[in-house]
N, C-alpha and C positions, 0 to 999 in steps of 0.2 A: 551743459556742465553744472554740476552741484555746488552749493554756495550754503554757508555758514551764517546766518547771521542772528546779534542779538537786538530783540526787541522792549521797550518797555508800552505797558498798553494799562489805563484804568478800569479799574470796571467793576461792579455793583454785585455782591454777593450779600445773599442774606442767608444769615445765622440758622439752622435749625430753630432756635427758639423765637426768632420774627417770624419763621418760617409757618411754626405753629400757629404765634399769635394771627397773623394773616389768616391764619384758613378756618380759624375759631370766629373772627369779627365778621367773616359774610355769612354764618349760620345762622338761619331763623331761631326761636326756643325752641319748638320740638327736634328738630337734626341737631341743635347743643344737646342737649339730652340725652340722643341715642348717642353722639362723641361721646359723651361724659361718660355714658354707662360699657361703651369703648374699650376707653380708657382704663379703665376700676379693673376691670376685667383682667386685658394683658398687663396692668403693672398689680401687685397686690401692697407696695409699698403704698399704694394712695389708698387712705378711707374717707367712708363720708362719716360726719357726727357731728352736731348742735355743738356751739361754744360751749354751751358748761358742760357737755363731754369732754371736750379737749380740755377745762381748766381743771377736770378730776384727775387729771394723769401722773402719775408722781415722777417729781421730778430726780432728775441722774444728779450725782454727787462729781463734781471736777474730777475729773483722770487727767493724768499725768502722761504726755505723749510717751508713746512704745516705741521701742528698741526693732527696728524693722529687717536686723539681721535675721540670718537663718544660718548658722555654723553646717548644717547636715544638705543646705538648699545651693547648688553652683550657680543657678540661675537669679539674676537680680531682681525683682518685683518694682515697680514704682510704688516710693512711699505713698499710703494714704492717711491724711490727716484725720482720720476719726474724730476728734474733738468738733469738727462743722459738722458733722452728720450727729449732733447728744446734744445739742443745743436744746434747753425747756423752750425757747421760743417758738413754739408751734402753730400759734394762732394768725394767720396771716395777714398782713394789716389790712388788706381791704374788708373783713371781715368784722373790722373795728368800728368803721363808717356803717352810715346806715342803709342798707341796703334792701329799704323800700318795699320788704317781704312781708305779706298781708294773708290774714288765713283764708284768704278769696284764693291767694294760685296754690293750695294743695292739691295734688297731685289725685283722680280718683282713676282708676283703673276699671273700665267700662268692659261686660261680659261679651265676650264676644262670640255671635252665632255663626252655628253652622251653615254652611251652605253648601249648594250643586252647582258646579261651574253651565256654561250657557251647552258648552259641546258636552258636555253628560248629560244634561238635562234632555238634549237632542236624543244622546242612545237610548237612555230611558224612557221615550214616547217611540223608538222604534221597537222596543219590545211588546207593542200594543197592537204591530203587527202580525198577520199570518204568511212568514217568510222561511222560506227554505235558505238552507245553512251559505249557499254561495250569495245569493242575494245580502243574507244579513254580512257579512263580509264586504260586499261591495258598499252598500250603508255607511257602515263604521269608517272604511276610506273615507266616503264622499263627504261626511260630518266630519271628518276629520281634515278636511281639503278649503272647508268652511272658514273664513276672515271671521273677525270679533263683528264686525257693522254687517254678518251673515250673508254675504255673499260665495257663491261658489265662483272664481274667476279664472276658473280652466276650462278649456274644451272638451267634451265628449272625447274626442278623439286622443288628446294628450292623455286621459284620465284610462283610458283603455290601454293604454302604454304603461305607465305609471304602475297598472294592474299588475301585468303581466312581468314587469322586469323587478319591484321592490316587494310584491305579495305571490308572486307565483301563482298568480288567479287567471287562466287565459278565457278570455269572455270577449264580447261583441259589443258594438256602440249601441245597436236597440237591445240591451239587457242592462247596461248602464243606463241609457235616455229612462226605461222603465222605474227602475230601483230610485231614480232622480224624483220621478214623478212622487212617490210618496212622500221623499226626503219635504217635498214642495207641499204636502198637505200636514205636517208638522207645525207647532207653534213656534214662535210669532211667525204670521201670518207673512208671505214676501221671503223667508229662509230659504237659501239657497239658489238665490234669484244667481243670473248672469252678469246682472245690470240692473240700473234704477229704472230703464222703461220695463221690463222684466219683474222690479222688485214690484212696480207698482201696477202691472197689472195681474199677479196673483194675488194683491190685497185685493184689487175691487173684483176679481172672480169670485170671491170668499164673500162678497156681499148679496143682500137681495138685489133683484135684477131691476130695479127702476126708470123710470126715464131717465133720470140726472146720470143714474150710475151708467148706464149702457150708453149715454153719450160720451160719458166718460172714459170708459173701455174706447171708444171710437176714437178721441182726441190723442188718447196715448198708444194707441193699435197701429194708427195709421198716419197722424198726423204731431207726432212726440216733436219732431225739429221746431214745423213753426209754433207748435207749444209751448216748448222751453224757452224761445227766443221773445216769448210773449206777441207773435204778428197778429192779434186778436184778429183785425179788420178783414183778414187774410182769411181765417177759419170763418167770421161771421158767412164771408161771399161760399167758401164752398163748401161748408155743411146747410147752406141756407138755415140758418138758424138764428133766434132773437137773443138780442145782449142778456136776458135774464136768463137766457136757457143755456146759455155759454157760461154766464156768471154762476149757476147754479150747480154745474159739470165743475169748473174749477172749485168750488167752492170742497165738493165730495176728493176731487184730488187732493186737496188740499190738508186735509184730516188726514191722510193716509203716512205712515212711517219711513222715511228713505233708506235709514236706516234698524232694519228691525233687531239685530243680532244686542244694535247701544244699547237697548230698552230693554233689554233683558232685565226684571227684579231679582233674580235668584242667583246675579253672577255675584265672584268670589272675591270680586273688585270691593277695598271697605274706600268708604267716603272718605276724604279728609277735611279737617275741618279747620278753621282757623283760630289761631293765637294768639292775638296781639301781645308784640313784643314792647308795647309802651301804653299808658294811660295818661291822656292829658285830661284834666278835669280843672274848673272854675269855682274857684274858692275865693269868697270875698273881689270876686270882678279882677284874681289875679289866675294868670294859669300854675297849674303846678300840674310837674309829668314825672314820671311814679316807673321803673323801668321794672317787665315783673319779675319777681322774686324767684321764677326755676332760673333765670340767668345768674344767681348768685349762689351758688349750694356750698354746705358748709364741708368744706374740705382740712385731712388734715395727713400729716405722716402716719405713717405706720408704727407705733409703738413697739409691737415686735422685731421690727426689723432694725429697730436703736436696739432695741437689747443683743440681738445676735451680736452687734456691732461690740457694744459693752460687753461680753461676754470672752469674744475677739480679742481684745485690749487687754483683759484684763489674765488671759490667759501664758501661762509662759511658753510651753511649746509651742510656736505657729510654723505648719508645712506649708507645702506648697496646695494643699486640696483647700485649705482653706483659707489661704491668701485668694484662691480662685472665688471661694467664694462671699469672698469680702468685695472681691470687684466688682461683681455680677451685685453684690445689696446696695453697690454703692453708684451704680448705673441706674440702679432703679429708684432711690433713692432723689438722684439729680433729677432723674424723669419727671419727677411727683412735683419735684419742687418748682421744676418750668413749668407743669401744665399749671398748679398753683398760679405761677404769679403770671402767665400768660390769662388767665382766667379771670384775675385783676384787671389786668391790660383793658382784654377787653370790655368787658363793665366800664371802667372809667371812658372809653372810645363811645360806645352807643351811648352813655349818657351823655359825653358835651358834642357829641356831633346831631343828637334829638331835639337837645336844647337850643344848638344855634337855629335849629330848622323851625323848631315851637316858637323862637323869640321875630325870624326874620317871618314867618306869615302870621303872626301875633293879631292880628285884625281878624282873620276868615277862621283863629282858634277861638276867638271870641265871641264871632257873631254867628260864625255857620254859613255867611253868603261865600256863593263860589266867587263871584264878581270881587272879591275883595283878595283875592289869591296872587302874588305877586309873581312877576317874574321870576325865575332863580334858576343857576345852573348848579351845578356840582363845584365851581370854583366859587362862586360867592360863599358858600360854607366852607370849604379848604381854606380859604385866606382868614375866615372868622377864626376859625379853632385853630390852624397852622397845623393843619395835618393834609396830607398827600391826598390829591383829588381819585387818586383808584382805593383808598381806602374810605373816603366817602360815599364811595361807589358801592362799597361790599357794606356797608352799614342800611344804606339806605333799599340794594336789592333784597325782595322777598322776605321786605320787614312789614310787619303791619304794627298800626297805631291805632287803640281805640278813643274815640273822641266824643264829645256830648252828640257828637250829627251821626254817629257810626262807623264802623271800624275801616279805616283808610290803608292801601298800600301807601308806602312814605315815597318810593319813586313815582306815586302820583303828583305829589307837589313839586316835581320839578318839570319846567318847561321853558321856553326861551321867550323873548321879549319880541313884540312885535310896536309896531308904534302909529298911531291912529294918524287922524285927518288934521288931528289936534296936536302932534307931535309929542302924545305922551307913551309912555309905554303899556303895552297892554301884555298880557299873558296868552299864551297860545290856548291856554286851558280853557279862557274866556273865550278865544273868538271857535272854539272845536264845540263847546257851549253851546253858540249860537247858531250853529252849521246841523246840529244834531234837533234844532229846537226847530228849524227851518224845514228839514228833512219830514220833521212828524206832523208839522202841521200843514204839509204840502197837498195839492190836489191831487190824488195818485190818479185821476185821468188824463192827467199831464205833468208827471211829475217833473218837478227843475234838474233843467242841465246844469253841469259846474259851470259853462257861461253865465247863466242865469244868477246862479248859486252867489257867483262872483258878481253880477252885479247888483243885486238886493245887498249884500255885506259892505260892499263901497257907500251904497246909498245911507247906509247904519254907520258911514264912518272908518271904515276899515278897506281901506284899497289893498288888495289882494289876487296876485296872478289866479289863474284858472287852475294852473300845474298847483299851484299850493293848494288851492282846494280839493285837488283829486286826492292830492297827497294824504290831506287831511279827511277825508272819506274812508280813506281805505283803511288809516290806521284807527278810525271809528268803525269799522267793518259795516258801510254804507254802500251797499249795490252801486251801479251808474243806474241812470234814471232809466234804461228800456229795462230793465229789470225789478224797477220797483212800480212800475206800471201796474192797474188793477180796474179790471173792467168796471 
């Protein structure tokens, strides 16, 4: 049976204009920038221009609210108050404050080269060859069948199929295996491998034939498993061979590329590069942090679009085309002026939520030691500033900070507190420190188990399970020790 009932229930809505601001404070400077330019874009009520652009602007003279009747119009319009939208005040107040813009963050616009992607670059060396028309067709597939780290990872068999049902090409597995064969004597050397024992023994076919190298061939021809697993003592007993002449096979491995398609120089991939989004710097033994200046760009209304408005007003006939479109200037209008003061918001946000983060490691900003880095979570700065721990979150992800020691992510400096022998609290950053410093200076003919790991770190004072330390390896991307093993 169906049932009727009423409920009341709370619940947390945010405004388009939070909504904005939210999604403006987890932007790094350069994606603010591409928003910005966004932004300009679909509304043309917002421009950019220097303050003394905006104080050149002449100002509207007071109008007298309009008569919103329309005697010829049946349909009612909601009033619009024109007189908020003619207001001289344009200049928006945080643009009043100082906003820390330095002729260091102008903007240069770097030329940008041409380039050949890695799979052209490939058809371009196939045309080097002397191939008949179905051959170069199968080619083009098989480059084309090619991952970016240049592996081919289809089978003969599959790619024979593939031929025949999406190219209408019917052909044989040894006219494909053939066509492969060349694809495999193409640059970088290892292209088109099946696999990494595959990738890397077309690099050392590609080399002179030496001792080291043709034992090398041999290690990874016949014996790749116990290779990769590192069982030296395993390979010393059955290739009868001496530690130097193992050590000197790996060694020629070891140069070789796993993946050759990354290393391509000529792909279309551009670099990117970093921005710090804050400058802390030491002035008279104080810090002072400088937030840069494309986070604050001068913004302001649209001039034109107040005159429509004024023109609007001051007009006696008004239909209905253009009450439409008074609505539509006056949407755009509100647009400009939230992404404005959202744009405020956030400035104000990255600066005290930088500041609390400058003041609480105020020691390791001074000296540069990591040992002096405190504990700290994401709520020890929400309760300084009184702002919401997920938007300290979005301040502090994929922000950089440049500092006298070099340019830092800022979710670096947070980590959790662990507490010594001595019952003080320590920084995980310290003791991941010390776990990395342990790893490099280890004997790699034996290198240390996390047992081990875990017992030297106790010895230093810091009792710590074994699982934490794996823990703590993995997120330092530190092998387990059969893998960091070396003849």
């Amino acid at each position: 049976m169906l049932k009727q009932s009423l409920s009341l229930k709370l619940g947390l809505k945010l405004s388009p204009q939070q909504m904005l601001v939210t999604k403006l404070i987890q932007l790094p400077t350069q994606a603010f920038e591409q928003r910005l330019k966004e932004e300009m874009n679909e509304n043309p009520a917002l421009e950019a221009g220097s303050d003394e652009e905006q104080n050149e602007r002449e100002e509207f003279d007071d109008i007298q609210e309009f008569d919103n009747s329309d005697e010829n119009d049946n349909n009612d319009t909601e009033e619009i108050n024109i007189d908020e939208y003619l207001s001289d005040d344009d200049v928006p107040e945080y643009k009043t404050q100082t906003n820390n813009y330095s002729n260091d963050d102008e903007e240069y616009e770097s030329p940008l080269a041409e380039s050949v992607s890695f799979h052209q670059d490939l058809l371009n060396q196939l045309n080097t060859f002397i191939i008949n028309e179905t051959e170069f067709q199968i080619a083009e597939f098989l480059v084309g069948s090619i991952d970016d780290m240049g592996y081919l990872r289809r089978s003969i068999s599959d790619i024979v199929d593939d031929l025949a049902f999406t190219q209408s090409i019917y052909t044989d597995e040894k006219k494909v295996s053939k066509v492969l064969h060349l694809i495999h004597q193409l640059e970088p050397a290892g292209v088109g491998a099946a696999n990494l024992q595959d990738c890397l023994l077309l690099q050392l076919r590609r080399k002179t034939p030496t001792d080291n190298i043709l034992l090398a061939i041999t290690l990874i021809e016949e014996h790749f498993d116990a290779f990769s697993r590192r069982h030296y003592e395993k390979l010393l007993k059955l290739l009868n061979i001496s530690n130097q002449e193992l050590k000197n096979a790996i060694n020629e491995i070891e140069r070789l590329n796993p993946k050759p398609g990354s290393s391509y120089t000529g792909s279309a991939k551009v670099a990117e590069h970093v921005v710090p989004d804050f400058t802390i710097r030491i002035v008279d033994d104080e810090l002072e942090l400088i937030l840069n200046g494309r986070n604050a760009p001068s913004l302001h209304i649209s001039k034109d679009y107040q005159q429509l408005l004024q023109t609007y007003k001051s007009s006696y006939e008004k239909n209905r085309t253009q009450k439409d479109a008074v609505q539509f200037i006056k949407q755009k209008l509100d647009a400009a002026q939230w992404f404005i003061e959202a744009i405020k918001q956030r400035q104000e946000t990255l600066l005290v939520t930088m500041n609390a983060i400058m003041y609480f490691q105020q020691d390791y900003f001074l000296e540069g030691d990591e040992t002096k880095i405190k504990p700290m979570i994401l709520k020890d700065i929400a309760d300084e500033v009184g702002l919401d721990v997920s938007t300290i979150s979005r301040v502090a992800n994929s922000k950089y900070v440049e500092t006298p020691y070099g340019t830092k992510l800022i979710k670096e400096f947070f980590s959790e507190a662990m507490k010594n022998d001595q019952g003080e609290d320590v920084s995980t950053i310290e003791i991941k420190r010390i776990l990395k410093t342990l790893v490099e200076n280890e004997d790699k003919l034996k290198p240390l188990t996390d047992d081990q790991l875990a017992d030297v770190l106790k010895e230093k004072g810091f009792p710590i399970a074994r699982r934490t330390i794996a823990k703590y390896r993995e997120t330092l991307e530190i092998p387990v020790a059969r893998m960091r093993r070396k003849i």
